[in-house]
VMD Tcl script that builds the backbone (N, CA, C; Angstrom):
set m [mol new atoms 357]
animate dup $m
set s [atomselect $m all]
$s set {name element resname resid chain x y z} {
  {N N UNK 1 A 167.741 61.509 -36.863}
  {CA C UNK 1 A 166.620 60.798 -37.441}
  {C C UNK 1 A 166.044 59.890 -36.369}
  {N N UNK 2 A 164.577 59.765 -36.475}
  {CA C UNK 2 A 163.791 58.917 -35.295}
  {C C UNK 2 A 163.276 57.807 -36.125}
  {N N UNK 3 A 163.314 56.591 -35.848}
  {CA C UNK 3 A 162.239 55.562 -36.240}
  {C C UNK 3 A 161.442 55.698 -35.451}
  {N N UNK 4 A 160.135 55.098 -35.852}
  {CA C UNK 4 A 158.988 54.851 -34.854}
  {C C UNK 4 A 158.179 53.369 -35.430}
  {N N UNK 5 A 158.449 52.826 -34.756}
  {CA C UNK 5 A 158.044 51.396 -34.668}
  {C C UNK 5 A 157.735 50.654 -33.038}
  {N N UNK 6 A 157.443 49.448 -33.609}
  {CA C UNK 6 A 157.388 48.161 -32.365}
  {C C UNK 6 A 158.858 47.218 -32.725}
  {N N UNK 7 A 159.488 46.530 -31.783}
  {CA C UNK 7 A 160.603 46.488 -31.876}
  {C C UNK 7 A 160.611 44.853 -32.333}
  {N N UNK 8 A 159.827 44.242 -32.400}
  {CA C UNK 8 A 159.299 42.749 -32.748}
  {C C UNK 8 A 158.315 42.414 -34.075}
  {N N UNK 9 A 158.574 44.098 -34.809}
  {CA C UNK 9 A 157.939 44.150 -36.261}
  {C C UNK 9 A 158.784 43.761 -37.237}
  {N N UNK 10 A 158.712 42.920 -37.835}
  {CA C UNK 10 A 159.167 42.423 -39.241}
  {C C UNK 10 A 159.865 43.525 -39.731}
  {N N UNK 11 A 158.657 44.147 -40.532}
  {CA C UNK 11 A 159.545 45.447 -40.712}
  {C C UNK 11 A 160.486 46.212 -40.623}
  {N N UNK 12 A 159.732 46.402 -39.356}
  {CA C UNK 12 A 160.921 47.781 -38.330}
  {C C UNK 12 A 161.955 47.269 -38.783}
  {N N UNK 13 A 162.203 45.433 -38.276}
  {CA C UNK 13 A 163.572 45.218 -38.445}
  {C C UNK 13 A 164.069 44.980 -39.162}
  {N N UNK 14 A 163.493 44.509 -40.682}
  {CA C UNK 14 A 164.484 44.736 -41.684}
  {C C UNK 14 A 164.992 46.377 -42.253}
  {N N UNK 15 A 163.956 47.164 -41.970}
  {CA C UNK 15 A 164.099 49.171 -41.515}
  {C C UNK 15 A 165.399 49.523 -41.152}
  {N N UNK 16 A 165.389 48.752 -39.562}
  {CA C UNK 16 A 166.720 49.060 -38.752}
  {C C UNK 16 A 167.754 48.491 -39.879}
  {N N UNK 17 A 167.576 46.939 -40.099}
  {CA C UNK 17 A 168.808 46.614 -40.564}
  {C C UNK 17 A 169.657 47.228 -41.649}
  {N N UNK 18 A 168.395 47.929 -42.614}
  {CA C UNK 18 A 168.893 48.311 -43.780}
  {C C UNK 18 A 169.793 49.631 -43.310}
  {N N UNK 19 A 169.089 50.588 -42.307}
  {CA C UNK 19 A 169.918 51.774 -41.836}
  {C C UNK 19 A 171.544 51.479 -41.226}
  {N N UNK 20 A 170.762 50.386 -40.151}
  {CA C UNK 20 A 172.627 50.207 -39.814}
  {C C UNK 20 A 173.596 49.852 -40.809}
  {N N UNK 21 A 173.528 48.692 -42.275}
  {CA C UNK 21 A 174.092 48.499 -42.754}
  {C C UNK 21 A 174.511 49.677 -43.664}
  {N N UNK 22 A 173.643 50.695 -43.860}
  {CA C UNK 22 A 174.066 51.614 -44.765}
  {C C UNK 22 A 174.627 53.168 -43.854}
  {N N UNK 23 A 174.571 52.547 -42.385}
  {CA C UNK 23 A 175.546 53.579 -41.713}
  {C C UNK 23 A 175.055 54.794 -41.225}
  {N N UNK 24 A 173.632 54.827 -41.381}
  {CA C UNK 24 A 172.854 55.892 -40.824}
  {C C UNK 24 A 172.535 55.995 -39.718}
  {N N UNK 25 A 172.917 56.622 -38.560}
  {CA C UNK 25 A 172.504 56.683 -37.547}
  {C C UNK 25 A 171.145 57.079 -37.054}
  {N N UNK 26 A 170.109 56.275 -36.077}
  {CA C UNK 26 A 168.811 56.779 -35.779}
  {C C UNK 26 A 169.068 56.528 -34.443}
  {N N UNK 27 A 167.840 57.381 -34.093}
  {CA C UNK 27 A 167.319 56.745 -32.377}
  {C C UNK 27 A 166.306 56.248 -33.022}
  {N N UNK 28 A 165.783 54.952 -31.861}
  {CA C UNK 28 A 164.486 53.930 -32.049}
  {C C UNK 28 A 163.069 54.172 -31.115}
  {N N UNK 29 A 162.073 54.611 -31.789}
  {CA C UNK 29 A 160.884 54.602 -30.397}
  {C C UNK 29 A 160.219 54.004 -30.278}
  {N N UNK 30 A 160.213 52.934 -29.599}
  {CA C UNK 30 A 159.015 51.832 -29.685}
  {C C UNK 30 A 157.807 52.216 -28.884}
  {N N UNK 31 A 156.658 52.473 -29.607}
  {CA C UNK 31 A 155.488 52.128 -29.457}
  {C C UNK 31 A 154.751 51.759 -27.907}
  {N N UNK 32 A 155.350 50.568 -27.906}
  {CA C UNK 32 A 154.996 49.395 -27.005}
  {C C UNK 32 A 155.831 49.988 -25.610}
  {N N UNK 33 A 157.275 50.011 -25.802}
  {CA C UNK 33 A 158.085 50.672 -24.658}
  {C C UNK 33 A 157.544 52.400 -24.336}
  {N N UNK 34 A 157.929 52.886 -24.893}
  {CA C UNK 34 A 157.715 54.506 -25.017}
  {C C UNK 34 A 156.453 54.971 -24.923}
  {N N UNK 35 A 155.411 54.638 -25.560}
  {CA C UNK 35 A 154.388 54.676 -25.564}
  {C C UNK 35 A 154.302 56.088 -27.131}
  {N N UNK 36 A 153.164 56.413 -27.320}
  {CA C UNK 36 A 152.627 56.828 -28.675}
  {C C UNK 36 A 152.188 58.694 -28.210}
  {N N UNK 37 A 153.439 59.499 -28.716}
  {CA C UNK 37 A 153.420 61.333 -28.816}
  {C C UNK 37 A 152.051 61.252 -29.256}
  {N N UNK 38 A 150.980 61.835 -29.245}
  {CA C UNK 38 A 149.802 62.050 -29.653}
  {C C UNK 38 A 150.049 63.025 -30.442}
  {N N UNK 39 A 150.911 63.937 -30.618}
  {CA C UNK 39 A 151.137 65.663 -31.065}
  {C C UNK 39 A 151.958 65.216 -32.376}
  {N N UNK 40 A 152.720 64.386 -32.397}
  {CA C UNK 40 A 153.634 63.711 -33.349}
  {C C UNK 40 A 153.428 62.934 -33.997}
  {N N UNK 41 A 152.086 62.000 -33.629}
  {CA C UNK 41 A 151.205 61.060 -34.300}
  {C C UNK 41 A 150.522 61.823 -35.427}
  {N N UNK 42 A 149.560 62.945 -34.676}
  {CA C UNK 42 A 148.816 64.060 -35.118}
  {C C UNK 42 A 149.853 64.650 -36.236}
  {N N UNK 43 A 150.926 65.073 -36.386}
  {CA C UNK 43 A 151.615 65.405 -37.052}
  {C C UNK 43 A 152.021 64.740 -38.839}
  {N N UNK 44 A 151.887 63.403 -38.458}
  {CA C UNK 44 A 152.292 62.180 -39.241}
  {C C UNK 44 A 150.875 61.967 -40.042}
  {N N UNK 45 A 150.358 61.990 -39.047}
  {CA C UNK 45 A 148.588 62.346 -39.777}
  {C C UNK 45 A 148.399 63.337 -40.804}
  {N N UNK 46 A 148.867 64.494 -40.409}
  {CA C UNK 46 A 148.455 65.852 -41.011}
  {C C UNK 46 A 149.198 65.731 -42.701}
  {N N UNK 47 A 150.795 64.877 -42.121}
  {CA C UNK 47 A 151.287 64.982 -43.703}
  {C C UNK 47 A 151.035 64.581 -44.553}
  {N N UNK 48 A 150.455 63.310 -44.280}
  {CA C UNK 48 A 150.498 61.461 -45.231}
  {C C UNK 48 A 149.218 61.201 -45.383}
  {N N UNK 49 A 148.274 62.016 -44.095}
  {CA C UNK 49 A 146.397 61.585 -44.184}
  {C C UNK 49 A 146.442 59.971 -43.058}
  {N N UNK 50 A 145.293 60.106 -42.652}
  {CA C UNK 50 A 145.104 59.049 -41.571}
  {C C UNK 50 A 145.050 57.558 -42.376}
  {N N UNK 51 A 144.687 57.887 -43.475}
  {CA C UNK 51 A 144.252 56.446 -44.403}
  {C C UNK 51 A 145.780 55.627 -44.554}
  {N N UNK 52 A 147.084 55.962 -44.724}
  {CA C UNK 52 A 148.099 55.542 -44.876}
  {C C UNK 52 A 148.915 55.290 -43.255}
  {N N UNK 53 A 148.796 56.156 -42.253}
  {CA C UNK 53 A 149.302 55.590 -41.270}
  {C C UNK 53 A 148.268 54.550 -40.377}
  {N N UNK 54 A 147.107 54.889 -40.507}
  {CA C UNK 54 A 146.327 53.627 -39.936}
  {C C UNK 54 A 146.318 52.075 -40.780}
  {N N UNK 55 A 147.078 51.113 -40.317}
  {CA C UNK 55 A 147.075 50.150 -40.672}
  {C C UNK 55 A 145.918 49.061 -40.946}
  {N N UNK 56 A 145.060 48.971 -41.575}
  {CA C UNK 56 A 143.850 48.457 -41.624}
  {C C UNK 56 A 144.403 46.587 -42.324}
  {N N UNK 57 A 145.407 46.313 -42.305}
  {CA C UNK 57 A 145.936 44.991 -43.367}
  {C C UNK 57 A 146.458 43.809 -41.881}
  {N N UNK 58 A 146.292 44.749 -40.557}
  {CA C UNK 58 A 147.042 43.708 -39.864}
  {C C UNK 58 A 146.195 43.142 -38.851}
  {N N UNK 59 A 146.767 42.182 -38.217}
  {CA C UNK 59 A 146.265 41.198 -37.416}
  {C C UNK 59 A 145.361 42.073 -36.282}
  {N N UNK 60 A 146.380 43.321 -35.432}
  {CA C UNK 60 A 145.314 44.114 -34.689}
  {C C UNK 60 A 143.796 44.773 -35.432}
  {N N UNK 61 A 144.110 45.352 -36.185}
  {CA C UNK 61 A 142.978 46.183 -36.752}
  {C C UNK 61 A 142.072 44.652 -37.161}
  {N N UNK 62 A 142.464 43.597 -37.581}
  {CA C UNK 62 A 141.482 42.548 -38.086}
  {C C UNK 62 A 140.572 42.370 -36.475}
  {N N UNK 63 A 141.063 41.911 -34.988}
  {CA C UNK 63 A 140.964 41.871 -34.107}
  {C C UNK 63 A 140.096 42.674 -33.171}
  {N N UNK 64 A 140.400 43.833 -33.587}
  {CA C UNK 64 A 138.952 44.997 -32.763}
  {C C UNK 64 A 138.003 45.136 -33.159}
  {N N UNK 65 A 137.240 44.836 -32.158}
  {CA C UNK 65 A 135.710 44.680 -32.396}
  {C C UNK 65 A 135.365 45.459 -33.691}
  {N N UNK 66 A 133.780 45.213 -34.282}
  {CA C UNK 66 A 133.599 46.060 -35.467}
  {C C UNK 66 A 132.820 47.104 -34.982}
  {N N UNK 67 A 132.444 47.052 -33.967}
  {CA C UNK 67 A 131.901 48.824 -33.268}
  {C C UNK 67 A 133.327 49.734 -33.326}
  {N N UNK 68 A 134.417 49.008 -32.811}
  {CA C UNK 68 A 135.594 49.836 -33.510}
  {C C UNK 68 A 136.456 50.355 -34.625}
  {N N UNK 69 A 135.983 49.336 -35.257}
  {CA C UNK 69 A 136.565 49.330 -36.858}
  {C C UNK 69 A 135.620 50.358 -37.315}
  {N N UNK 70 A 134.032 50.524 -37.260}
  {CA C UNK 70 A 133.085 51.085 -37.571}
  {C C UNK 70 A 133.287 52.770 -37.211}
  {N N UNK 71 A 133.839 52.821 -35.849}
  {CA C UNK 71 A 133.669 54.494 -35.337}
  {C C UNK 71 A 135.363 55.278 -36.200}
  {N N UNK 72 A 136.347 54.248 -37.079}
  {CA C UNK 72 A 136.781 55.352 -37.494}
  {C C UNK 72 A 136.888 55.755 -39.443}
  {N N UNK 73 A 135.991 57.335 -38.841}
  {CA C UNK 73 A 135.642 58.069 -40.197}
  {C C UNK 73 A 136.410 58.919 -40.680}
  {N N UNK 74 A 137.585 59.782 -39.529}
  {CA C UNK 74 A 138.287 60.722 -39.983}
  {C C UNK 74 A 139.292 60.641 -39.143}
  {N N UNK 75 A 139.899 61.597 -39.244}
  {CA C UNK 75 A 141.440 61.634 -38.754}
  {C C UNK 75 A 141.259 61.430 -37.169}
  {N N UNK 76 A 140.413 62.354 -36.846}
  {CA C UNK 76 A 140.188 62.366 -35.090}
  {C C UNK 76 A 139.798 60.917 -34.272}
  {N N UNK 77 A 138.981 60.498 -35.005}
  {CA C UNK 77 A 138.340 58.580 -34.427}
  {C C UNK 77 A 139.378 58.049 -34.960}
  {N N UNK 78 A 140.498 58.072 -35.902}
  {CA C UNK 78 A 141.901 57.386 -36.323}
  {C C UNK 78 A 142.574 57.823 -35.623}
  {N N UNK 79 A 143.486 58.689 -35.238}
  {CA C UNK 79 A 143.700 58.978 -33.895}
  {C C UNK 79 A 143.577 58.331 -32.294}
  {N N UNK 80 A 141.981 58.448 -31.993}
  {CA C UNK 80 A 141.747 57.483 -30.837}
  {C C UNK 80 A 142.581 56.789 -31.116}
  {N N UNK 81 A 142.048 55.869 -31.847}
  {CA C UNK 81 A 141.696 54.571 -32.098}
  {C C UNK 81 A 143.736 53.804 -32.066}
  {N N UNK 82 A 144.491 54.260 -33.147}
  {CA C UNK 82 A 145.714 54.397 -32.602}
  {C C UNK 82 A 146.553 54.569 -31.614}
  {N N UNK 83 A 145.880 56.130 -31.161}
  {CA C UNK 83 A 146.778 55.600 -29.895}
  {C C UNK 83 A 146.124 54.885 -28.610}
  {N N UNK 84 A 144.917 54.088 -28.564}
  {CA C UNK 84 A 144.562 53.326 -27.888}
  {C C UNK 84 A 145.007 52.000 -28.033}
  {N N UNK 85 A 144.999 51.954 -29.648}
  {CA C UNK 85 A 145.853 50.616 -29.790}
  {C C UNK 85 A 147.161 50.827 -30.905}
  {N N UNK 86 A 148.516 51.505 -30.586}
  {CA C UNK 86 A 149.889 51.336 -31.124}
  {C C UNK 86 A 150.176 50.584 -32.363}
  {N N UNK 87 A 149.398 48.804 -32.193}
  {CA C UNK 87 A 150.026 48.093 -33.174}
  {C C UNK 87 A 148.973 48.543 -34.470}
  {N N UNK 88 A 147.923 49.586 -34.747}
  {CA C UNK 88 A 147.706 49.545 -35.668}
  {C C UNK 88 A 148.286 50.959 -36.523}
  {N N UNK 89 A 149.481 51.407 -35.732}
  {CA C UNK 89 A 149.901 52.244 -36.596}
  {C C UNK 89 A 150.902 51.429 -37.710}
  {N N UNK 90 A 150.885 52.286 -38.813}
  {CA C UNK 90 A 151.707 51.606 -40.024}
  {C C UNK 90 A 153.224 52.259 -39.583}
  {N N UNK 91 A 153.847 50.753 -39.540}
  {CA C UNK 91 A 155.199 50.639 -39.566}
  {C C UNK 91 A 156.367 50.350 -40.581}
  {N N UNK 92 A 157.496 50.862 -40.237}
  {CA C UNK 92 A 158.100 52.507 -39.442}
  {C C UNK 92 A 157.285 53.233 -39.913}
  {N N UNK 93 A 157.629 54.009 -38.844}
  {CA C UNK 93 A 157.517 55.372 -39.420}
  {C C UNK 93 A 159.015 56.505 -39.545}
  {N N UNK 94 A 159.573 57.044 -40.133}
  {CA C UNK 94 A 161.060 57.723 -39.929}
  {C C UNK 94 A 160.828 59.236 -40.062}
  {N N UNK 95 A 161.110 59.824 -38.970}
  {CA C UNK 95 A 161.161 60.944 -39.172}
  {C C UNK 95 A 162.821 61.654 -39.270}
  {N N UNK 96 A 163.194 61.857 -40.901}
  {CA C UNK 96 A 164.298 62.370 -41.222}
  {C C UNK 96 A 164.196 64.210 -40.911}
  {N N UNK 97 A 165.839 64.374 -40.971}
  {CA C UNK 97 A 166.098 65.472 -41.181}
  {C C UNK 97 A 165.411 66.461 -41.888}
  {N N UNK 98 A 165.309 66.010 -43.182}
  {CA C UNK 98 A 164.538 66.773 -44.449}
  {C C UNK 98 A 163.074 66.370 -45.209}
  {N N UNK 99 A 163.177 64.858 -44.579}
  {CA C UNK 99 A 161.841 64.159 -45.066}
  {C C UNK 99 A 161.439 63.161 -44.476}
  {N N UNK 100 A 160.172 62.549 -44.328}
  {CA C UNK 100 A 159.668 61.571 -43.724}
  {C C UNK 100 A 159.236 60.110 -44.314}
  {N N UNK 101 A 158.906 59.355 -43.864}
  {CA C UNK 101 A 158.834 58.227 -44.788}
  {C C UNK 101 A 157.753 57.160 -44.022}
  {N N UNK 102 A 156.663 56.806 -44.364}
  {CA C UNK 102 A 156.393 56.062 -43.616}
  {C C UNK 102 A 156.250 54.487 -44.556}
  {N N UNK 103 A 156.681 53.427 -43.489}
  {CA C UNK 103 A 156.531 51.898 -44.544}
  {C C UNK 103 A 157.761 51.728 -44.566}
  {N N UNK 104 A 158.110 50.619 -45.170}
  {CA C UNK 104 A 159.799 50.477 -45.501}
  {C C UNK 104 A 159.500 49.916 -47.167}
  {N N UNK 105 A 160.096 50.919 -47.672}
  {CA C UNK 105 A 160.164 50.267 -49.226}
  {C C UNK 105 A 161.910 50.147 -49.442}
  {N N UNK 106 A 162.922 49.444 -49.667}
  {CA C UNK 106 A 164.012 49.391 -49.610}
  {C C UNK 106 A 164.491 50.189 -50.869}
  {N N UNK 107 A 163.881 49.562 -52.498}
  {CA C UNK 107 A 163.936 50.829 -53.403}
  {C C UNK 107 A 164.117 51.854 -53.173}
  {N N UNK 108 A 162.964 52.467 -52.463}
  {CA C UNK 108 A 162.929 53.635 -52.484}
  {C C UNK 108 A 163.704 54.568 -51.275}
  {N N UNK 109 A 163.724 53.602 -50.524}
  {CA C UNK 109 A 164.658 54.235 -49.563}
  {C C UNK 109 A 166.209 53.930 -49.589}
  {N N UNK 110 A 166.306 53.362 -50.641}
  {CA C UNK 110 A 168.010 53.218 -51.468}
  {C C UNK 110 A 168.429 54.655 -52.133}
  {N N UNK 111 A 167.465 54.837 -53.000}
  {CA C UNK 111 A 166.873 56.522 -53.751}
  {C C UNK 111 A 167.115 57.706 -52.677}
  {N N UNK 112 A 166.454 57.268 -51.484}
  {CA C UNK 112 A 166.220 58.142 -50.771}
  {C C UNK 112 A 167.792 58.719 -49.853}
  {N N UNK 113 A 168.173 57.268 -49.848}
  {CA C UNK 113 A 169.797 57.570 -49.433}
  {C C UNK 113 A 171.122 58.381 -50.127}
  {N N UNK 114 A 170.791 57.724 -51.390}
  {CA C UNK 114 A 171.258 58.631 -52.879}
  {C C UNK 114 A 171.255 59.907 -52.876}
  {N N UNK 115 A 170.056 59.946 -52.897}
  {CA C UNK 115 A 169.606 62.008 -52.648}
  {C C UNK 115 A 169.886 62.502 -51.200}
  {N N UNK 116 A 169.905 61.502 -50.307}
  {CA C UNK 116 A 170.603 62.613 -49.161}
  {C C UNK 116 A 169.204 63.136 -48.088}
  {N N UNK 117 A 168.279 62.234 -48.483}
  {CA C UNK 117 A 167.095 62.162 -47.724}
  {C C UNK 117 A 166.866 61.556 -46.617}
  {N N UNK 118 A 167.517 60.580 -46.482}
  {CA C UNK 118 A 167.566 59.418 -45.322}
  {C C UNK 118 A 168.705 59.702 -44.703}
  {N N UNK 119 A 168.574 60.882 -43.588}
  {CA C UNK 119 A 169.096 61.363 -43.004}
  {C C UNK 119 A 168.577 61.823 -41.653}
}
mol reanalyze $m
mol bondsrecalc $m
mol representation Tube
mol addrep $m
């Protein structure tokens, strides 16, 4: 299993914490270090739709100009626009064994452990 996050995200890290405590092993890809698969982004896109992994609620996306906010209409200008700027992808992202997950909902990814998904 892969996370994909920034390693100084709230999130991510209550993400990580919940995995380590419940014993799941991941590798971590940060964003910021690693830099952003375009093919794997594209991928994450294709499953979930650009509207859910583009983060439009955070401090970056508030921050870029509105000629930028403005040019994205579809998946392809969401795209750019992501991997030009990392922090507005929605974090984690987990790519499991059998299923993917993007966000951290702890519910549901309690469920998800149950069934053998968060893997």
């Amino acid at each position: 299993m892969k996370v994909y996050g920034i390693k100084n995200c709230d999130t991510v890290k209550k993400a990580r914490k919940f995995l380590e405590e419940a014993g799941v092993p991941y590798e971590f890809h940060d964003y910021k270090k690693d830099g952003v698969d375009a093919d794997r982004l594209a991928g994450f896109v294709g499953e979930f739709g650009w509207e859910s992994i583009l983060n439009k609620r955070g401090t970056t996306w508030r921050r870029l100009d509105e000629a930028t906010q403005d040019s994205v209409v579809d998946a392809k200008s969401a795209l750019d626009v992501m991997i030009e700027n990392p922090s507005v992808i929605k974090r984690p992202i987990v790519a499991g064994e059998t299923k993917n997950f993007v966000g951290f909902d702890p519910v549901a990814w309690e469920m998800a452990l149950e069934l053998g998904e968060l893997k």
